[in-house]
N, C-alpha and C positions, 0 to 999 in steps of 0.2 A: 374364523374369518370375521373381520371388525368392518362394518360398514361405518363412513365418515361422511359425515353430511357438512359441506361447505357453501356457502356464498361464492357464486363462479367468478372469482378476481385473485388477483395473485395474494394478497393480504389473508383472505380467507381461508387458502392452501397455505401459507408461511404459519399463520395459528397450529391450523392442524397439525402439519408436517413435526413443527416442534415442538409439541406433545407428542405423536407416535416418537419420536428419536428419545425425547426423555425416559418412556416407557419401554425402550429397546425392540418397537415392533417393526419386524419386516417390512416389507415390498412387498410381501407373497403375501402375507393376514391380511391384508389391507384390501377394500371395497370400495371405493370413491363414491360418491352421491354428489352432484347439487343441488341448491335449494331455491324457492325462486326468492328474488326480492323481501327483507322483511321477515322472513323466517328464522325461529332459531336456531342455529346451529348445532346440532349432537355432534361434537368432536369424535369422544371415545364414548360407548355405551357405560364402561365400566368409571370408578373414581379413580381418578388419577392422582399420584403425590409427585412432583415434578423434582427431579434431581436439582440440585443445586449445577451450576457453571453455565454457561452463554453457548450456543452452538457456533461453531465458527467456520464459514465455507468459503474457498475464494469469491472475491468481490465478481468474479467474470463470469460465476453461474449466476447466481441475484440477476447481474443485469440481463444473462439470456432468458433465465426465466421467467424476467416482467414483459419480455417478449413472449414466448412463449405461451403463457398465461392467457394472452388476448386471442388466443388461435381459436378456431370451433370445434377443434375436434375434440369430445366428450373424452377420451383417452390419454391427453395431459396432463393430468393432477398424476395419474400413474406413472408415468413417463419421469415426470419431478421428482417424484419421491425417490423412484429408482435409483434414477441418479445420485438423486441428494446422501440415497444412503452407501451409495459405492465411493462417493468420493469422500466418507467419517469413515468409512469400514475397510476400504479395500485400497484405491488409489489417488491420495487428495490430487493428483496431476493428472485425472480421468482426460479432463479436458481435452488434452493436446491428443487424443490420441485419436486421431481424425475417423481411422477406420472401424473405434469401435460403434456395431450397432446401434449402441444405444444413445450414444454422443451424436450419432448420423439425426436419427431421429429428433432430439430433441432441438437442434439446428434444425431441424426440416421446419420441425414446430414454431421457431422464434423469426423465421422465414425472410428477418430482415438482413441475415446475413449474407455476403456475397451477392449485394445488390449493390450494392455504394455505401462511398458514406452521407447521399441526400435527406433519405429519411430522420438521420441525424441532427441534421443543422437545425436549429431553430432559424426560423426567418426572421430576418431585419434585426438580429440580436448583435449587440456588441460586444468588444473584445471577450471581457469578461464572463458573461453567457456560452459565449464559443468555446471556451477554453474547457469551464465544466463539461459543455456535451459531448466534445469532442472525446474528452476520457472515460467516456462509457460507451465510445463509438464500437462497432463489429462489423462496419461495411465491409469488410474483405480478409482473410485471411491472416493477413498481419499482426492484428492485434494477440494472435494464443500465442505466440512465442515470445515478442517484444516488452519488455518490462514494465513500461509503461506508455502513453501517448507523449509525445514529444511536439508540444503546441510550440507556439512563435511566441518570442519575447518582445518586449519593447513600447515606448507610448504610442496612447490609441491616435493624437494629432500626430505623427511621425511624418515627416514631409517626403523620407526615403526611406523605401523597404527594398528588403534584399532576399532573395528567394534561392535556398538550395535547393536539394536533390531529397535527402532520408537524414534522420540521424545516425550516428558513428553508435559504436559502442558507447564508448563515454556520453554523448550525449542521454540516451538511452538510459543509461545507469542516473544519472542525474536527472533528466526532466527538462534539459534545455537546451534551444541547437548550437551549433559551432561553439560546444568547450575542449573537446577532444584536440588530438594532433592538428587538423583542421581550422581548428576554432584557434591556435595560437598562429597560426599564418593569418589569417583572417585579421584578428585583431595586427599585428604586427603592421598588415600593410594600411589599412584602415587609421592609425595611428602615423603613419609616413605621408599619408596623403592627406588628414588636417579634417578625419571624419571623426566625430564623438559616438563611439557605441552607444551608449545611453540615449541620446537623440535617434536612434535610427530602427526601425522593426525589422527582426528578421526572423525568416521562416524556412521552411521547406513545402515541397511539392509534396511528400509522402512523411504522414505523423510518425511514422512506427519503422523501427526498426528491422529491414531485413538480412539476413545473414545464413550462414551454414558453420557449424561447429568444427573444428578442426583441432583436438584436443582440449585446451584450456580456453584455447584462443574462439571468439564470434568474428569471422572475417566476413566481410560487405561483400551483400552481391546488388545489382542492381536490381530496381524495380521493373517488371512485368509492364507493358501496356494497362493492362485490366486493371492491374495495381495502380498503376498513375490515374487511371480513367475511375475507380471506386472512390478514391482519396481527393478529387479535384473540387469537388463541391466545396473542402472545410478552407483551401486556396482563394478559391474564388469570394466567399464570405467573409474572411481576412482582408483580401482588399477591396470588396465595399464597403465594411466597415470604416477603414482606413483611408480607403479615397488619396493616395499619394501621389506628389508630383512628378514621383522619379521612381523605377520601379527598376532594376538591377537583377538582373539572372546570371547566377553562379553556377556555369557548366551547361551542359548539353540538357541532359535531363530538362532543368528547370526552362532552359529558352524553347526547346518545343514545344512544353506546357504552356509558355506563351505567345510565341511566335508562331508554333504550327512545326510540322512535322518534316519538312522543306528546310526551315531554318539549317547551315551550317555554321557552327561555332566558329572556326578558327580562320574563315571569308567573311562572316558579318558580324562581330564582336568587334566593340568599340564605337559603334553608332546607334545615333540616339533615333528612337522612331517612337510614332504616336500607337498606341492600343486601347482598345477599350479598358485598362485597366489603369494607365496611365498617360500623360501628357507625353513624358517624355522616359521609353523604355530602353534597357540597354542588356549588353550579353557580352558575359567575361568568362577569363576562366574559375573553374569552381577553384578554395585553396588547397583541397587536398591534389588536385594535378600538379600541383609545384611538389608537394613532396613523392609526388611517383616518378619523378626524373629521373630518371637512368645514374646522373651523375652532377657534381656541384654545378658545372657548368650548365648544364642544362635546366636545373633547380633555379638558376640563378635567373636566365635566361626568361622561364616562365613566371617567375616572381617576378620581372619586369614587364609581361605584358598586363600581370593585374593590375601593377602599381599604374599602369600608362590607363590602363580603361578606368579604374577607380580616382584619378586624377581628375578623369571627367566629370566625372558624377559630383564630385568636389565643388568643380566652379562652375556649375550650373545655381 
């Protein structure tokens, strides 16, 4: 058994950690100590000669466990290590695996997950600032499966922002909203109605991708309440940042994020009303309802009520 005497911060246990991994020591040899303040550190008792090559673990334990790290309980340097060496030794996709023990625990530890994503936001930051924190967010669930954060495009002066629902697969895969099936209606009708993408921000109500596998295919399910309510903070700090004059909700989803849970789409879409987030708000259909139409005719039909509400948005 190797006692390790660290500095109680996550840097301290990162030193350690990769030294025991270089020297191939367990989770079981292993004795955690802290030190207080000031002290030096006895890593390994023994000399070490450190293998040559870089240790490489997904970027989404690092960030749990610089969470984790700040916990009290004297039994998370163990906890880390555990893990750390199950996911070089045994299953680099430990992560996802919600029920195991040890995943439980060490979530238990980083404590900020499945609270929101508020703890995340930096306050009064702009675009830019949001964008990073956002991609190291863990407010809820969504983040172990989705590929990456799928933040909002477009300039921080943008006079009109435009708010869907989640990203698509394709977006997801890329890193930016509406480029999928959706994202080319979107553009298409936006291009009819005399609106420059490039001038305009657009986002969604939910960063991350959710979905259920169905062979090859990730088919969209919709987001949870608790899901819309974790994810609403990095929304709402978008459009303070932004400050816009005209704020656009694409779909159900997105209008009850801003209108209220009351809101119906397809009785109050097309008018403009005041919100605390905008002067003047409005509610249309999202573009992927135009491609779930039954039949051309009725694709057709709903391609015209976007182009009729997006018209407005236009000449305001």
């Amino acid at each position: 058994m190797r006692t390790v005497e660290i500095a109680p911060t996550f840097e301290g246990w990162q030193a350690a950690a990769r030294t025991l991994l270089r020297e191939g020591v367990p989770p079981a040899d292993v004795r955690w100590r802290e030190i207080a303040t000031g002290q030096q550190p006895s890593l390994i008792a023994e000399p070490v000669t450190p293998a040559p090559g870089a240790v490489r673990v997904p970027r989404q334990f690092l960030d749990i466990a610089r969470l984790a790290a700040s916990a009290s309980d004297p039994a998370r340097w163990q906890v880390l290590y555990e893990i750390l060496w199950r996911l070089l030794h045994e299953n680099h996709d430990l992560l996802k695996t919600d029920a195991d023990p040890g995943v439980r625990r060490l979530n238990a530890l980083a404590k900020r997950e499945g609270e929101g994503a508020a703890p995340f936001v930096p306050p009064g930051a702009g675009l830019a600032e949001l964008r990073a924190a956002a991609a190291r967010c863990t407010g809820c669930e969504l983040y172990r499966h989705a590929t990456q954060t799928v933040f909002g495009r477009g300039p921080a002066d943008a006079r009109i922002v435009l708010v869907g629902e989640q990203p698509g697969d394709q977006e997801d895969l890329k890193g930016a909203p509406f480029v999928g099936p959706a994202g080319g209606v979107f553009d298409r009708a936006l291009t009819e109605v005399g609106l420059d993408r490039e001038r305009l921000y657009v986002t969604n109500v939910v960063k991350h991708f959710k979905f259920v596998e169905r062979g090859k295919r990730r088919i969209h399910q919709t987001p949870r309440m608790s899901e819309l309510t974790a994810c609403r903070p990095w929304l709402e700090a978008e459009l303070a940042a932004i400050k816009p004059g005209v704020l656009v909700c694409l779909g159900a989803t997105a209008a009850h994020a801003i209108f209220g849970p009351d809101f119906r789409l397809m009785q109050d879409r097309g008018r403009f009303a005041a919100t605390r987030w905008a002067p003047r708000t409005i509610a249309t259909l999202h573009p992927s309802a135009v491609l779930r139409g039954e039949d051309e005719a009725q694709q057709a039909r709903l391609y015209g009520i976007l182009l009729e509400d997006l018209r407005l948005v236009a000449g305001v």
